[in-house]
Backbone bond lengths (Angstrom), bond angles and torsions (degrees), N, CA, C in turn:
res aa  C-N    CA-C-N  psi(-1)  N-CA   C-N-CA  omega(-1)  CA-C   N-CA-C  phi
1 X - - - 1.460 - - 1.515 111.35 -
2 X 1.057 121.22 -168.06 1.698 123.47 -154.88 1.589 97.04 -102.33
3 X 1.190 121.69 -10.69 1.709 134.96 177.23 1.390 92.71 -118.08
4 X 1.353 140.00 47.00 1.285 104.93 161.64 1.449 145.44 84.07
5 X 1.452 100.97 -29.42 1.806 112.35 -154.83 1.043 90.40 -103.41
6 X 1.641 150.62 6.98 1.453 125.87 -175.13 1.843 96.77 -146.55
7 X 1.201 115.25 30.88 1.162 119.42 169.21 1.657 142.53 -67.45
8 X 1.930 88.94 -26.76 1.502 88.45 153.81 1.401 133.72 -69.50
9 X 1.658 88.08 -33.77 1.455 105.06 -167.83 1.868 108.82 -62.13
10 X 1.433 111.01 -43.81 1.344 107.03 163.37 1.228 131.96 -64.24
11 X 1.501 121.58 -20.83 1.207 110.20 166.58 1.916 121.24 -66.18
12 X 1.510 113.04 -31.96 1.146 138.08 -175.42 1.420 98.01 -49.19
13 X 0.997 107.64 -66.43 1.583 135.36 -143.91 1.804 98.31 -78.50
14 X 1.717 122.89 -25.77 1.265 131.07 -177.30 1.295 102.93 -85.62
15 X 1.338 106.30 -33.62 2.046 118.03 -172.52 1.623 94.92 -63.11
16 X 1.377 106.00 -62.53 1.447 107.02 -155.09 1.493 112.31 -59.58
17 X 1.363 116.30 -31.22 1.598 144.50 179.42 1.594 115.53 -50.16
18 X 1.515 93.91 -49.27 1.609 106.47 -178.37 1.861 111.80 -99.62
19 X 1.583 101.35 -27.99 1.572 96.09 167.47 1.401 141.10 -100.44
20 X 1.530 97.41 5.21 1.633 105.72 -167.98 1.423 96.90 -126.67
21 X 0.967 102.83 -43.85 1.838 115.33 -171.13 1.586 90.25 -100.54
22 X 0.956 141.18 3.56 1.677 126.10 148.45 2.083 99.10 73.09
23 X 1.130 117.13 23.48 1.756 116.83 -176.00 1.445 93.97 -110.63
24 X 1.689 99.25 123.29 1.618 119.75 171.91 1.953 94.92 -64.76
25 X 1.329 95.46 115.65 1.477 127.40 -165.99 1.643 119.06 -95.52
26 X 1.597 124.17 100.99 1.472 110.51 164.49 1.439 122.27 -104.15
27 X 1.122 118.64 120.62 1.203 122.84 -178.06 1.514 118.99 -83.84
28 X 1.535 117.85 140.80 1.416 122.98 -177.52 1.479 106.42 -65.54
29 X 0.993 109.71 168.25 1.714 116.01 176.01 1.356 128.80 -165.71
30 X 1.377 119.92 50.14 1.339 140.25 -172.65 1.871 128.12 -47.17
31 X 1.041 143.50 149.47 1.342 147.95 -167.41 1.625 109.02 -98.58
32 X 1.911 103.56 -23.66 1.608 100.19 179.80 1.376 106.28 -55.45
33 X 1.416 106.68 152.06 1.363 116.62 172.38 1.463 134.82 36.93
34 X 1.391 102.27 33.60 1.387 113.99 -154.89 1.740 90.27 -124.26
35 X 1.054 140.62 119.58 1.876 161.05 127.57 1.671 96.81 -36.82
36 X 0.774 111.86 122.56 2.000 116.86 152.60 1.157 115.45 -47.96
37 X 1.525 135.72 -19.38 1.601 109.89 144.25 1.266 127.58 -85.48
38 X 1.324 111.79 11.41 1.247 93.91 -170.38 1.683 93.25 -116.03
39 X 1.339 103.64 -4.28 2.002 90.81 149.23 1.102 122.75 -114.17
40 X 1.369 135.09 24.61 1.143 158.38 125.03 1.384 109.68 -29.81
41 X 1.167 116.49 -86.68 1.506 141.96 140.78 1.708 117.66 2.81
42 X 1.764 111.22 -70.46 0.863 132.23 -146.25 1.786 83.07 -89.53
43 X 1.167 133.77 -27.85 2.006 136.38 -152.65 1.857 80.77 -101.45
44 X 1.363 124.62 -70.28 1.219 116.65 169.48 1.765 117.80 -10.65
45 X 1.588 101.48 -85.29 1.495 117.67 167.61 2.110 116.90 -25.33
46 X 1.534 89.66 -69.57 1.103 93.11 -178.67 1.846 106.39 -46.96
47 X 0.955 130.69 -71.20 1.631 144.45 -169.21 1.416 110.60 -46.13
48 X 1.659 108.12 -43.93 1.535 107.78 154.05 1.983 135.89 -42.24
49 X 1.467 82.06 -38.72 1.401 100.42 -172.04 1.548 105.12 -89.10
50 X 1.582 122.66 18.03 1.251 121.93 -175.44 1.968 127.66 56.29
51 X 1.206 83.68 18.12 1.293 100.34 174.86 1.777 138.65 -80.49
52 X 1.416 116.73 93.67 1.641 96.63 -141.25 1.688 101.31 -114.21
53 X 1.527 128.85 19.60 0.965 148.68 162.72 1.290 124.29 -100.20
54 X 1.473 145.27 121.75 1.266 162.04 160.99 1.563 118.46 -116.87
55 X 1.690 124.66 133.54 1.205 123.19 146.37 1.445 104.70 -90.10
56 X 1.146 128.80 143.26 1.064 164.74 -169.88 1.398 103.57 -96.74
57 X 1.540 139.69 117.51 1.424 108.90 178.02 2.060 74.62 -162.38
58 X 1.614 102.01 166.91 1.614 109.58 174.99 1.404 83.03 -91.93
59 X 1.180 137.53 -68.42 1.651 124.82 -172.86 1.707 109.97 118.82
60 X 1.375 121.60 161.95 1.374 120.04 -168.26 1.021 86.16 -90.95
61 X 2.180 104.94 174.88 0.782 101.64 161.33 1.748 158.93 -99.31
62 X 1.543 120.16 173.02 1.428 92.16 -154.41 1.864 115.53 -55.29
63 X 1.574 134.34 139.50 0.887 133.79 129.29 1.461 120.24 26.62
64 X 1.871 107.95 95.98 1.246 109.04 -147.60 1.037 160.84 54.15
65 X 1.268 108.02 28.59 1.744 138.77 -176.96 1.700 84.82 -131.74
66 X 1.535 92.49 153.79 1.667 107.40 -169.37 1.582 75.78 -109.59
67 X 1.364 129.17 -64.45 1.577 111.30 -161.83 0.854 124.06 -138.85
68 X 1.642 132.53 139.82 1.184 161.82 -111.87 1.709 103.52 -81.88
69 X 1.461 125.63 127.82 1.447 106.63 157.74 1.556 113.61 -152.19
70 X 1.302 102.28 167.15 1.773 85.86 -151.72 2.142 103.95 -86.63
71 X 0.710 115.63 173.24 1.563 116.56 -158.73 1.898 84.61 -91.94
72 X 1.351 100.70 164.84 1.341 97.64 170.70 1.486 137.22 -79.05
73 X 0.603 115.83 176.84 1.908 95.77 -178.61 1.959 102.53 44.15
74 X 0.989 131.91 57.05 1.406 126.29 -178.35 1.331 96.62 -167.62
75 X 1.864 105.21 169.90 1.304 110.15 177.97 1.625 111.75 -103.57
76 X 2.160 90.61 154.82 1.413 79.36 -161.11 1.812 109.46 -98.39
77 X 1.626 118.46 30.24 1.530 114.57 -179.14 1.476 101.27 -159.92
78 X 1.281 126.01 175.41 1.455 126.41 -176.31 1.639 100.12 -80.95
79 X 1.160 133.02 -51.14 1.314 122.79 159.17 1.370 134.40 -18.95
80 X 1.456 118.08 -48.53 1.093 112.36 154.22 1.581 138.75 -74.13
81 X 1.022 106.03 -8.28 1.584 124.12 -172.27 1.665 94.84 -92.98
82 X 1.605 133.99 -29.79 0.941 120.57 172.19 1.364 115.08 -88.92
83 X 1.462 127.64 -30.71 1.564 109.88 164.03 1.695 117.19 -52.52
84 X 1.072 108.42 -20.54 1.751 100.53 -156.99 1.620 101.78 -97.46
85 X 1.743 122.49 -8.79 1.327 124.72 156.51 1.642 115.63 -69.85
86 X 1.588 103.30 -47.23 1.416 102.33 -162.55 1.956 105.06 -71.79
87 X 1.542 109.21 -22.93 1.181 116.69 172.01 1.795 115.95 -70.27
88 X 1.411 116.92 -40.62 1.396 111.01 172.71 1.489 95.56 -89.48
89 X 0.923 171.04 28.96 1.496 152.33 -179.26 1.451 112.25 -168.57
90 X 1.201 132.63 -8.89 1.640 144.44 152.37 1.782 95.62 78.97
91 X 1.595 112.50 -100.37 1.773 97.73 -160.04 1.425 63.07 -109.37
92 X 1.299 172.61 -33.18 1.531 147.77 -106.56 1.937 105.87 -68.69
93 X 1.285 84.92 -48.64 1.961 89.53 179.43 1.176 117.58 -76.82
94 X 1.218 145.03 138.92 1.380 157.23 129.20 1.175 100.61 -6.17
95 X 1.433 169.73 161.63 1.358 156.84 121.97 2.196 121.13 -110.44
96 X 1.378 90.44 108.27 1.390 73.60 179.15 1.427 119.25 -135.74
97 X 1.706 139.17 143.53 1.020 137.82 -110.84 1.506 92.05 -132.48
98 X 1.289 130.98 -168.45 1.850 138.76 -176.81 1.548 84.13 -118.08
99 X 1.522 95.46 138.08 1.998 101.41 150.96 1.323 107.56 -116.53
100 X 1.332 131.31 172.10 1.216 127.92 165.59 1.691 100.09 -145.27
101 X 1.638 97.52 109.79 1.774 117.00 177.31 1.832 87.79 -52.29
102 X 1.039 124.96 -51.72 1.572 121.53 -163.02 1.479 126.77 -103.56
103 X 1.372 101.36 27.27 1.500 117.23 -167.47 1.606 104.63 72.08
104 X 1.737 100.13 160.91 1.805 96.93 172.62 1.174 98.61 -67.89
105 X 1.792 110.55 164.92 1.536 144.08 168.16 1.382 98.25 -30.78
106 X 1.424 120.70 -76.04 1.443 144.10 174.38 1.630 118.49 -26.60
107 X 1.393 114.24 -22.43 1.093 126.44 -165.57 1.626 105.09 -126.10
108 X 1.259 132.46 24.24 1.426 142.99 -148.61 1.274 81.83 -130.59
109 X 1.694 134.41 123.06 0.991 167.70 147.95 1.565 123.50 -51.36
110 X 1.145 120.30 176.44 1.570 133.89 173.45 1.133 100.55 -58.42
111 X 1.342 129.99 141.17 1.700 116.23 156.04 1.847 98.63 91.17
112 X 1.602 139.56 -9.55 1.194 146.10 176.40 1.459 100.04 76.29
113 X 1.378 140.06 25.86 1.060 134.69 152.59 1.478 125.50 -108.12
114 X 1.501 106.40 152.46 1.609 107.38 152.55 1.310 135.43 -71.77
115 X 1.128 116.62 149.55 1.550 122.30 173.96 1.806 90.84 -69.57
116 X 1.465 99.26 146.39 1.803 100.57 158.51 1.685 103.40 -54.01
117 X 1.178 111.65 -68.47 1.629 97.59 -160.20 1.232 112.36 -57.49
118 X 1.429 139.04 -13.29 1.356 136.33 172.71 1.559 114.14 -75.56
119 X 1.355 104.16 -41.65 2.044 111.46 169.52 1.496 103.62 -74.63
120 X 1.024 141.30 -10.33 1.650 139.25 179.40 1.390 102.59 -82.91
121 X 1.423 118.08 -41.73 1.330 152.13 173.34 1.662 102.88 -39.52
122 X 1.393 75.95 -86.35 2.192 90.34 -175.02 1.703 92.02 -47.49
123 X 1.375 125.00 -43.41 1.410 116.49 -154.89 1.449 118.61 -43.96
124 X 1.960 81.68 -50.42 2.008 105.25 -176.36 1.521 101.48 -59.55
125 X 1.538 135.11 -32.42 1.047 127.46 -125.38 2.550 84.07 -106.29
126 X 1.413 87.66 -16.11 1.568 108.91 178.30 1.114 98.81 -74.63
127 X 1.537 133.66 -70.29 1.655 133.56 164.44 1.854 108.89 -7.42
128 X 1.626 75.16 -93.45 1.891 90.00 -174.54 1.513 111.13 -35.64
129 X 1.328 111.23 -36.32 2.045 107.56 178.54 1.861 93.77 -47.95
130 X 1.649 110.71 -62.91 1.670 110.87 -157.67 1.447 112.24 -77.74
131 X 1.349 101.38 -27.27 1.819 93.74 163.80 1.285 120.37 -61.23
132 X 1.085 124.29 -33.95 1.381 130.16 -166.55 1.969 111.72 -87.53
133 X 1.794 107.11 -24.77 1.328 99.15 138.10 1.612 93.58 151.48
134 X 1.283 126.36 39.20 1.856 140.99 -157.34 1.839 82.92 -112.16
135 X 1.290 105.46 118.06 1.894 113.63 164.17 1.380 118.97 -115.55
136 X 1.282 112.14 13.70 1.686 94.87 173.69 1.683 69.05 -144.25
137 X 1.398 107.10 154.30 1.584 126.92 161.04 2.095 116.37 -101.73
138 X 0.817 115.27 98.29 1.574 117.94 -176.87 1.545 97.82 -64.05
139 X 1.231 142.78 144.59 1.477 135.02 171.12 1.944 114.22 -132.67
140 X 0.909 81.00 143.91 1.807 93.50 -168.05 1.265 83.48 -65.22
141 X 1.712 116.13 151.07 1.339 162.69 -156.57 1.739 93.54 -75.34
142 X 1.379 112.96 125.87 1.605 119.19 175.50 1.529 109.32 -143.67
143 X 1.313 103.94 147.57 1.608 116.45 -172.00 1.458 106.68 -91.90
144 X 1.356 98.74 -25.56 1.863 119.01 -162.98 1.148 115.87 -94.61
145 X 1.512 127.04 92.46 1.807 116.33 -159.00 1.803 99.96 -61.82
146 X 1.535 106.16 -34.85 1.824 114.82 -178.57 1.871 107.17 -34.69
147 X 1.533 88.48 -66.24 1.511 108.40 174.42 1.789 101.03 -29.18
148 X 1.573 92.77 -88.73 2.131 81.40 -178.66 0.999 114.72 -27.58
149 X 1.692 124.55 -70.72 1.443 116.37 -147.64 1.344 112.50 -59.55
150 X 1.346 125.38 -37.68 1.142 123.64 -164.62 1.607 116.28 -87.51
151 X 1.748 115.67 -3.99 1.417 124.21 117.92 1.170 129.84 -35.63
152 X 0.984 126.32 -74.39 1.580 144.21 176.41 1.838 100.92 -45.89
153 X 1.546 130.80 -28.05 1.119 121.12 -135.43 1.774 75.67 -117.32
154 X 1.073 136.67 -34.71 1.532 143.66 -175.80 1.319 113.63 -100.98
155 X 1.280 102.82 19.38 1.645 123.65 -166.70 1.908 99.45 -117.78
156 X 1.567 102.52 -38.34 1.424 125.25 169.73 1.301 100.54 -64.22
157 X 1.583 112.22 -78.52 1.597 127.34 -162.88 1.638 91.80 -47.83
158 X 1.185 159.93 -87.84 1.126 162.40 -135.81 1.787 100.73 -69.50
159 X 1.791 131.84 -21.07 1.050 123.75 154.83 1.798 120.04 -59.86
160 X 1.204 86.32 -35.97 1.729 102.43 -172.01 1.351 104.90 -56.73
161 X 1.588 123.20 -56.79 0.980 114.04 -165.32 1.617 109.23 -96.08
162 X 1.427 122.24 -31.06 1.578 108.50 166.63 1.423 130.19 -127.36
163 X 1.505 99.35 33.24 1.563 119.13 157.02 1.699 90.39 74.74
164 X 1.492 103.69 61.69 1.612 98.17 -173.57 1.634 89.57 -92.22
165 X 1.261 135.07 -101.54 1.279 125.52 -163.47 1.773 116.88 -115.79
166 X 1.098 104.21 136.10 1.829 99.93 -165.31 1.610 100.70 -58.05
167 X 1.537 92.29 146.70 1.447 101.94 -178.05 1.800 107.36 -63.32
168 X 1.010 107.52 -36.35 1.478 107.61 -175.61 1.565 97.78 -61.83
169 X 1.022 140.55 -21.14 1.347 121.31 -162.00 1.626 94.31 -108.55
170 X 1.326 144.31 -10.28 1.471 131.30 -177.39 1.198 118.03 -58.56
171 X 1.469 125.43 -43.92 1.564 112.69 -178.38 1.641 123.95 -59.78
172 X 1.073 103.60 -17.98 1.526 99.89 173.72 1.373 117.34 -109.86
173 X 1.179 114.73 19.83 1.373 104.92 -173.36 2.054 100.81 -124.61
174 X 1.432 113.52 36.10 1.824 128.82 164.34 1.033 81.82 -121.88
175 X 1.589 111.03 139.87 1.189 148.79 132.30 1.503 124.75 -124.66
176 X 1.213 104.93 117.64 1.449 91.99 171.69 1.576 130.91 -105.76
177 X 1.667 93.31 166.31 1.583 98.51 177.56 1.217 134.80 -169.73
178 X 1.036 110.64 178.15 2.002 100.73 -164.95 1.642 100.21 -53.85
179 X 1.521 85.76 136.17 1.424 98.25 133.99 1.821 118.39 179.00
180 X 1.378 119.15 -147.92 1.630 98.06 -163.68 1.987 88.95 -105.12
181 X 1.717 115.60 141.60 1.284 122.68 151.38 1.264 110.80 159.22
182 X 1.146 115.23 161.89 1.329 162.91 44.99 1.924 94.64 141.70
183 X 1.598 103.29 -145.30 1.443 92.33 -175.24 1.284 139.87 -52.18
184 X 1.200 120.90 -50.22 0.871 121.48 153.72 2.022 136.95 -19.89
185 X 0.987 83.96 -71.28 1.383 98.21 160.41 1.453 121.23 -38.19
186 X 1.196 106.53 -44.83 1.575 114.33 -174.37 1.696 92.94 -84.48
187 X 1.036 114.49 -57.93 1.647 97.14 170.55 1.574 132.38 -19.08
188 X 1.350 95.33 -40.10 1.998 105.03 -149.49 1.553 76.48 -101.10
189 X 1.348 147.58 -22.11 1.407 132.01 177.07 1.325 97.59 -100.91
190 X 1.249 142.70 -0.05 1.684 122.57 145.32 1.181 112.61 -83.58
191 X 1.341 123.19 -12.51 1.952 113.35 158.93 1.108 117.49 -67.62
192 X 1.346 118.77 -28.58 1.349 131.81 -154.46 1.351 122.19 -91.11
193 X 1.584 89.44 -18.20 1.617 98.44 -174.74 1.520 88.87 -105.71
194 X 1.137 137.46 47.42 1.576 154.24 111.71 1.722 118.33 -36.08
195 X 1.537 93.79 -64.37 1.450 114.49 -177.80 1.327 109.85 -88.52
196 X 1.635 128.61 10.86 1.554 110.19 -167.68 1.554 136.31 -85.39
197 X 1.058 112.12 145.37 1.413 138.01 -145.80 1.374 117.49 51.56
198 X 1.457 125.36 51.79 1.337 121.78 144.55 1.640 106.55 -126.86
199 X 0.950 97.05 117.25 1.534 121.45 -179.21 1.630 110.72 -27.70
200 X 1.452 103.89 -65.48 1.588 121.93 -164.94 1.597 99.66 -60.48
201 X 1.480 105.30 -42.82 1.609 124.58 -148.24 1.702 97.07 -59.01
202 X 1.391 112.43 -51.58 1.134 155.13 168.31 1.318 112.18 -38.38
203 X 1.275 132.90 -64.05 1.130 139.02 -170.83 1.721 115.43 -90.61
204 X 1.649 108.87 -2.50 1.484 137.88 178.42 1.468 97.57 -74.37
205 X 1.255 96.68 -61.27 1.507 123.87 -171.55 1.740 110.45 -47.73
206 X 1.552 110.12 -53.44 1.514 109.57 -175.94 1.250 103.38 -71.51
207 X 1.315 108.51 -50.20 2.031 109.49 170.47 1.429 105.53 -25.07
208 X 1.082 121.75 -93.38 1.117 124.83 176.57 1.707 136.11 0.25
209 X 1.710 83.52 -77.66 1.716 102.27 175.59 1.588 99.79 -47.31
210 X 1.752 123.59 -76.21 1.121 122.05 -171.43 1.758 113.91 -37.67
211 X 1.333 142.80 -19.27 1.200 149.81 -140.41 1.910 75.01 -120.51
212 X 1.389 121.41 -62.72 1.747 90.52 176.87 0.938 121.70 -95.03
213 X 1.477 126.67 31.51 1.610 120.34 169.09 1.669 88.00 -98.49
214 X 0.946 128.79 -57.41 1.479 133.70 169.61 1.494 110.58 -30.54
215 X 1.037 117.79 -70.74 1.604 127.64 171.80 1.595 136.64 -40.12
216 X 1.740 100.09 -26.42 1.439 133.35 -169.26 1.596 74.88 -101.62
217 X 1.254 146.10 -109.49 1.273 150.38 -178.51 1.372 123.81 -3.55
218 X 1.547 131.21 -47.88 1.025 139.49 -161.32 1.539 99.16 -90.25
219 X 1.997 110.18 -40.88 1.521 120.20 173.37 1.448 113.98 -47.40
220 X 1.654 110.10 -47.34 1.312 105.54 -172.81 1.988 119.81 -59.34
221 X 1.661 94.18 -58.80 1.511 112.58 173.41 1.557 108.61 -30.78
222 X 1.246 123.12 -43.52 1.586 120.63 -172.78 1.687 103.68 -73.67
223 X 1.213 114.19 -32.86 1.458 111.18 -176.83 1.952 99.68 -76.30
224 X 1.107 105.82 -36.49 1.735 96.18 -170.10 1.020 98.46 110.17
């Protein structure tokens, strides 16, 4: 968990995933509350357990704390947590990193937006994660297929000019997934409150969206 307290339990739960139930397995791997031996410790474990996938992430903060700080003796961003794998363990792990189509949470403004120079910001700060040795990009959860692409599209431009990630390799390297923000979000619950308080109406409604954010996404990938 993001404090620490359920770390066996995720390791458990990744083992059994990839060795019993036979599912190519990535395991979270957070910086909260975490000392460098004790992910030392924790990458050991994992590698024991045949485990050759990690996200890489600094992690929220712990459970009743409003904001984030790094533990002592530990690192204080996912950047650093991915040099110090690829330095003890070379290519052995999978390594994969956070994007944010809308800048991080942390960086989300008045009004649920970023400033440009704050998303230009996170962008550079996305680079240095995959230079340093991150191959798949995980990306926070979006309602707005525009939003991705035009991730995906300044995700290109920033290869162009400092050899950030080969174009051949961008379409597979978004995934998205839960998590908590920002405009967007508020978008898809002012559609939503179209349908509100009918259950079905409601749950028609997200169907939907997901079916053309999917559709907008999959359209683009075929063009290149």
């Amino acid at each position: 968990g993001a404090g620490g307290t359920t770390a066996e339990l995720t390791l458990d739960m990744a083992s059994r995933m990839q060795n019993e139930v036979c599912v190519e397995t990535m395991m979270h791997l957070t910086c909260t509350n975490m000392k460098v031996d004790m992910i030392k410790h924790a990458l050991a474990s994992v590698k024991e357990q045949g485990l050759m996938n990690i996200l890489a992430l600094r992690g929220d903060p712990p459970k009743g704390e409003e904001n984030w700080t790094a533990a002592v003796g530990g690192f204080s961003c996912a950047l650093d947590l991915i040099k110090y794998i690829r330095q003890e363990h070379g290519d052995y792990f999978g390594l994969a990193c956070a994007g944010y189509p809308e800048a991080h949470p942390d960086a989300i403004g008045e009004g649920g937006v970023a400033t440009a120079e704050a998303y230009a910001k996170d962008l550079a700060y996305l680079k240095e994660k995959c230079d340093a040795g991150a191959q798949v990009i995980v990306t926070q959860l979006f309602y707005d297929a525009d939003v991705f692409l035009q991730f995906v599209d300044d995700c290109r431009i920033a290869d162009n000019k400092h050899k950030f990630l080969k174009k051949s390799d961008i379409d597979r390297l978004f995934i998205a997934v839960d998590t908590k923000t920002a405009m967007t979000q508020q978008k898809a619950q002012e559609n939503a409150g179209l349908v509100k308080g009918k259950k079905q109406g409601f749950d028609q409604h997200h169907d939907d969206l997901k079916k053309k954010v999917l559709h907008r996404v999959e359209e683009r990938a075929q063009r290149g």
